[in-house]
N, C-alpha and C positions, 0 to 999 in steps of 0.2 A: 152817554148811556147807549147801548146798542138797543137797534131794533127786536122789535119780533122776530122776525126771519131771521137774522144774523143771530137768533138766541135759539132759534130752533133749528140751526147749522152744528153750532158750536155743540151743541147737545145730541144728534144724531152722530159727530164726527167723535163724539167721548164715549157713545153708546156701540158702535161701533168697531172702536180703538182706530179711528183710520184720522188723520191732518181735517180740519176744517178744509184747507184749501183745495182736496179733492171733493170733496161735496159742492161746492164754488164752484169749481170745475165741472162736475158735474149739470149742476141748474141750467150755467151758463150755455151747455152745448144742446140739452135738452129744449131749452127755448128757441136756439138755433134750428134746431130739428122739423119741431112743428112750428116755428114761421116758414119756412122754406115750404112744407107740406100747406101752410095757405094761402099763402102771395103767389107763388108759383113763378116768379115772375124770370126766372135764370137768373137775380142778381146776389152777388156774392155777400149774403147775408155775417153778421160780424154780431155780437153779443157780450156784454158787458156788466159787472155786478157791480152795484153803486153800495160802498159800504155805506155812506151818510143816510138814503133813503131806503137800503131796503129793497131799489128794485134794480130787475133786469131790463137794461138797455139794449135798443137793438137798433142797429144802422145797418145801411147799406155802403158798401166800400167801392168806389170806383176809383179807376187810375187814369192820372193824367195825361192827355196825351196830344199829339199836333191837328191829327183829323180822327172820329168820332167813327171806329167802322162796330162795335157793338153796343150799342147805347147803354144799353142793363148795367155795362162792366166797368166803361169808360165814360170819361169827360173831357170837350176839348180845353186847350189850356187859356183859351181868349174868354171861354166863359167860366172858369173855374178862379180867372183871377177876377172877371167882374166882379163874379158871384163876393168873392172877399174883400172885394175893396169897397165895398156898398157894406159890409160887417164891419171888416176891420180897418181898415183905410188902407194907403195906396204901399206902405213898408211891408204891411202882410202880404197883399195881394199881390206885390213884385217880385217878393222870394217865393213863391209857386214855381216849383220845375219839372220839365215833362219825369214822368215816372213817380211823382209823388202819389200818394195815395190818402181820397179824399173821404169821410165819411157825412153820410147823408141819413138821421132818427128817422123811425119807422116806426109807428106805434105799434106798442102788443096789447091792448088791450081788447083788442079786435079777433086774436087768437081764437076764443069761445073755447067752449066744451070741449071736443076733441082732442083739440090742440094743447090741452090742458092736461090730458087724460096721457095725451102720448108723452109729455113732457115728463108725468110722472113715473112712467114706464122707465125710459132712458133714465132717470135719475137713479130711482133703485138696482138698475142694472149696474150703471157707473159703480154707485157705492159697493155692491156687492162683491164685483170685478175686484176694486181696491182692497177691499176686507179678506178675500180669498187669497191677492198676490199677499198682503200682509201674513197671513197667518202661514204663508207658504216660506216665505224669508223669513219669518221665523221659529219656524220648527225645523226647516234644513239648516239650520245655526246649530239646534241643540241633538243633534242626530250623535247616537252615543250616552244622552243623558239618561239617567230614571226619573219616570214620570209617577204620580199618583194617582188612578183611573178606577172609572166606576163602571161595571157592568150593567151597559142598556139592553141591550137585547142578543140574541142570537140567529144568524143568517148562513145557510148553507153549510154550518161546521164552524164557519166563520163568528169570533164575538166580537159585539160593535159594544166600544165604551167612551163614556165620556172622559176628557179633560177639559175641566172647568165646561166651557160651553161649546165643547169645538166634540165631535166625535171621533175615534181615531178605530182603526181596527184591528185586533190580533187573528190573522190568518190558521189555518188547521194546521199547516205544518210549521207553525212560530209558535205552539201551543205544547209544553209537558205532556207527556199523557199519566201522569201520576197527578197530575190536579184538573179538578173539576170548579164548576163556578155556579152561581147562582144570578139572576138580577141583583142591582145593588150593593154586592158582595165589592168590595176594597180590593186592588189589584197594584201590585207594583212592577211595572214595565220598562224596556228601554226603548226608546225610539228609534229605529232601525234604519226608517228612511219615510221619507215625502214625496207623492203620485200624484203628477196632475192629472187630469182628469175633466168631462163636461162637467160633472156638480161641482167641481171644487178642487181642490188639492186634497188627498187622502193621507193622512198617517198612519202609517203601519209600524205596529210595537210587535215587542218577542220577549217571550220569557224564555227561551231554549238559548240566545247568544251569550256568549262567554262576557262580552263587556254589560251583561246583568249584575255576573260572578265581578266580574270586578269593580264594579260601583258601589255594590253591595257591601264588598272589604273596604273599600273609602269609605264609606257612611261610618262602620262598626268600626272599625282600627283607627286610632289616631294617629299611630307612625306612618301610615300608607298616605294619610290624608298631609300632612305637614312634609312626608317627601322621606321620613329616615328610612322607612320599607318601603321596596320597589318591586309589585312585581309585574316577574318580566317573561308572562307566558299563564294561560288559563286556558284548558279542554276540557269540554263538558259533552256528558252523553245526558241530556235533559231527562231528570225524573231517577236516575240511576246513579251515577256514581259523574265526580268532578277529580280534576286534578289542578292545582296554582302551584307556580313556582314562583319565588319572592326572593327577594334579597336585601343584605341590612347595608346601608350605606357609614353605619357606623359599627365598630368594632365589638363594642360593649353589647349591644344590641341582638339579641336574638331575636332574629324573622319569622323562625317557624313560632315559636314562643307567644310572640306578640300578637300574630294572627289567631294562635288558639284563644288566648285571656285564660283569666283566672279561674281554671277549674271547665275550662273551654263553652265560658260564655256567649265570649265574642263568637266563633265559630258557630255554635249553637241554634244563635238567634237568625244566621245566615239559614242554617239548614231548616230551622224551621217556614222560615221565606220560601225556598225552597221548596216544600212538603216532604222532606225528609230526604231530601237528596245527598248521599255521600260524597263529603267532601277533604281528597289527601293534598294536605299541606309540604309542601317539599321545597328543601332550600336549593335553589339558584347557584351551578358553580358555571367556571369557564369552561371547566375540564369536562370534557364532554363524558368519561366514564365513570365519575365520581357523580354528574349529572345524571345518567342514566343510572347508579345505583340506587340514588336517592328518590326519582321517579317512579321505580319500581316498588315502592314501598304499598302495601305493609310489607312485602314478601322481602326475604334477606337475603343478599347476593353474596356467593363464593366468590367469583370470578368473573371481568369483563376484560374480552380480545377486542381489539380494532381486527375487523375483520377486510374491510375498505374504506379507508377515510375518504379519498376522494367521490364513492356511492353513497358514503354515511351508512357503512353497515357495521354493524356488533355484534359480538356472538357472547352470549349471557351464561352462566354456569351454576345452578342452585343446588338446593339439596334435595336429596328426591323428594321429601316429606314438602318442600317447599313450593314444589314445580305449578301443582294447581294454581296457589296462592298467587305466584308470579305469573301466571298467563291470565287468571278470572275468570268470573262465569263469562263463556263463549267468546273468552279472550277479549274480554273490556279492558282488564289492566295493563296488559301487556300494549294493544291498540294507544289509550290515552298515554301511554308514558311516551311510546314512540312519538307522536301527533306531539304532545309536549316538547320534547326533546329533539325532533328533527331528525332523528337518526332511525333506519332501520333495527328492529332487535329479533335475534336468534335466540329461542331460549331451548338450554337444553339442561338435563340434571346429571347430577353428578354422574349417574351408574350409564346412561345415554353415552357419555364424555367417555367414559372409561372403554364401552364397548369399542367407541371409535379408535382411540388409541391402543386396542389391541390387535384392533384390525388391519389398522395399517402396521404394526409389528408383525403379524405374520405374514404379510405381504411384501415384508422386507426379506424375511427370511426366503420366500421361495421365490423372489427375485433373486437373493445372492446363491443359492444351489443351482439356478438354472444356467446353461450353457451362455457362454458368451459375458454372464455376469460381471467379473471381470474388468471387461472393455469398459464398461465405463468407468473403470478408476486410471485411464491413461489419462496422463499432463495433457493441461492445458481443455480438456473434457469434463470437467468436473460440475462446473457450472450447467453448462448442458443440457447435462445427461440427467440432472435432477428429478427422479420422478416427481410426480404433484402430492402424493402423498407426503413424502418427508418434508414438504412446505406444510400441511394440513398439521401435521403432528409437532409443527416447531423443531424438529431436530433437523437438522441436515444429514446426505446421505455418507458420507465419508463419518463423521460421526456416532451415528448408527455401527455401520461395521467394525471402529473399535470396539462397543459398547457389546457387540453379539463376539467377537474374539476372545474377550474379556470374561463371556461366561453369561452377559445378561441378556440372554435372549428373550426374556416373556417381561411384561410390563408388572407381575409382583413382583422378580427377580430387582427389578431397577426400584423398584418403591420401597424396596426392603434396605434399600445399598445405605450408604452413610456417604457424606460430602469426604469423608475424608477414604472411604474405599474407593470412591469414583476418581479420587486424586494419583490413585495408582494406574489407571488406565493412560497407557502411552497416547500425549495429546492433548489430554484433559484439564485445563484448567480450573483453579477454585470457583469464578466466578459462574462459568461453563456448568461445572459440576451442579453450583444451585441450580442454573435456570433447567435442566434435567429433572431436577426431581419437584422443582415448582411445575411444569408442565405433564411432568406424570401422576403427583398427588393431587393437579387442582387447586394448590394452596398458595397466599400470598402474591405472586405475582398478575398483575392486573395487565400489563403487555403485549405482544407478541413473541413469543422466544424465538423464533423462525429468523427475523431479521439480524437479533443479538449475534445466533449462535453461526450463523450466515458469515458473518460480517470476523466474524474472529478466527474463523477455518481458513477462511480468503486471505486473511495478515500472517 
């Protein structure tokens, strides 16, 4: 049966959560402490927990040695094996060898008050120290997770809440401004990160990060949680509007789907988490313009150019009734799809699109009247001589000047044409002829025509 002390170790170390053997640790060094502060004596005090009785042992350790020049520290080795062979007899006392080290009880009952008082000091410290590194190794283990937290108080803007018995704090700028709190009010947080610090280790939660939103879809969705739904991308303007992209790892499965639920429960009970925060669910492609259509949602996209893949720019095409829809109040939706999506986006509307490509038409026209114009349809110049317009508008410029030869010099003239009257134009092929009238009505083609029609002049 264990002692008292060793029942009221085991019971402090459970109360705690820290090892008995750090509270051990602790006693032991504590007793160390204040003998050293009474004996005074310079000798290299040593301390020891006797599990059988209960107490703290305490020696003085010296080391053996040939001549005796500290006495406190040392023992010579002529009277170290006396000392043992008058104990133990002459097999002990002969295997002593210089550098062995000898201990020598010391009683602590002589300690008093003080010494008793400081002992208790260093122990609570010890223990504390341990309980702080604890709670710090483990809540930087679960950084990312959601936690369930009670609102204690409020400091600075700052709210201090509890988990279980530990306090953590959500900072002013890790805070919605679409929710307010009360004392005691229920809170569900993520754990952001772990701050040491002189009180302690601090935890800092956030209901504004995106991995809330996504913890949140784990909890509610069960495809997300088993692994069928992935998703793989979450931007949130806290208190205002969210975006998730997801993906179904199986065929049958619908992503978007399965994140709303039935009659968009599932979603629902996120948003009321939340306090009402909009949240557009968009499916996950590779293709980065099918991606950024779906981004863009609610608003519905005509048209998306690669405008530079390698900047990750897009240039977007809607309808004019749609254009607000697609850019947001003060440009939130267009902002989150981008941030979503990775990709710059250029939104413009249909009538915006149309101006441009007229513009550059007539800019063709009073480049091919002006003197010299010409010159640049000489071999082997063509490439060149390109203005940056006829890249902007997808048509190339030696194509163009069929096209105004031919009669279509204004951009209704060529919107009005038929694939098969543009088939008449000396040059023009069928394929050629579509990408013409997909780049001047806006329609179907999601591409570049610039590069197509580029590429087919030059063969």
């Amino acid at each position: 049966m264990s002692n008292p002390l060793q029942q009221t170790i085991e019971a402090l170390a459970k109360e705690k959560g820290i090892e008995p053997d750090v509270v051990i640790s602790a006693i032991e060094e504590a007793v160390a402490t204040a003998s050293r502060k009474y004996y005074k004596t310079g000798e290299n005090l040593k301390t020891r927990f006797n599990m059988d009785t209960g107490q703290v042992e305490l020696f003085a350790l010296k080391t053996v040695v040939e001549e005796v020049a500290t006495p406190a520290v040392e023992i010579g080795i002529a009277e170290a094996r006396d000392m043992y062979r008058g104990l133990y007899g002459d097999s002990v006392a002969d295997s002593i060898e210089l550098g062995d080290e000898m201990e020598f009880p010391k009683a602590t009952e002589v300690l008093g008050r003080i010494a008793a008082q400081t002992a208790k000091q260093v122990i609570f410290q010890k223990v504390r120290e341990a309980e702080r590194e604890n709670i710090f190794a483990e809540y930087n283990e679960r950084i990312g997770d959601v936690v369930n937290a009670t609102v204690k108080r409020f400091e600075n803007g700052d709210i201090i809440l509890e988990i279980g018995r530990i306090e953590a704090a959500l900072p002013r700028k890790e805070q919605s401004r679409a929710e307010s709190y009360s004392p005691a009010d229920r809170v569900r947080c993520v754990i952001k990160g772990v701050n040491r610090n002189a009180k302690g280790p601090q935890i800092v939660l956030s209901r504004t990060d995106p991995a809330l939103l996504i913890k949140l879809f784990e909890q509610e969705v069960p495809e997300i949680y088993d692994g069928t739904v992935v998703i793989r991308g979450a931007v949130r303007e806290a208190g205002d509007r969210a975006k998730v992209a997801v993906f179904s790892r199986e065929r049958d499965v619908d992503p978007v789907g399965a994140c709303v639920g039935m009659k968009g429960t599932r979603v629902q009970s996120i948003i009321r988490e939340l306090r009402g925060e909009k949240i557009d669910i968009v499916e996950f492609s590779e293709d980065p313009i099918a991606f950024v259509t779906n981004a863009l949602s609610p608003a519905k996209v005509q048209r998306v150019s690669i405008v530079d893949e390698q900047e990750h720019v897009l240039e977007v095409v809607v309808e004019d009734r749609q254009l607000s829809l697609a850019i947001g109040k003060k440009g939130q939706n267009v902002r989150l799809a981008a941030k979503l999506t990775g990709w710059r986006i250029d939104i413009k509307s249909e009538e915006e699109q149309r101006r441009a490509v007229e513009a550059q038409f007539e800019g063709l026209e009073t480049a091919a009247e002006e003197p010299g114009a010409e010159a640049a349809e000489t071999p082997g110049d063509t490439d060149t001589a390109q203005p940056a317009a006829y890249v902007l508008a997808g048509i190339g410029d030696k194509t163009v000047r069929k096209l105004m030869a031919a009669g279509y010099g204004t951009v209704e003239a060529l919107a009005a044409a038929t694939v098969a009257q543009l088939l008449d134009v000396p040059g023009i092929g069928g394929k050629t002829a579509e990408k013409i009238l997909a780049a001047v009505r806006g329609e179907g083609e999601t591409a570049p025509v610039a590069t197509t029609l580029d590429t087919e002049e030059r063969s």
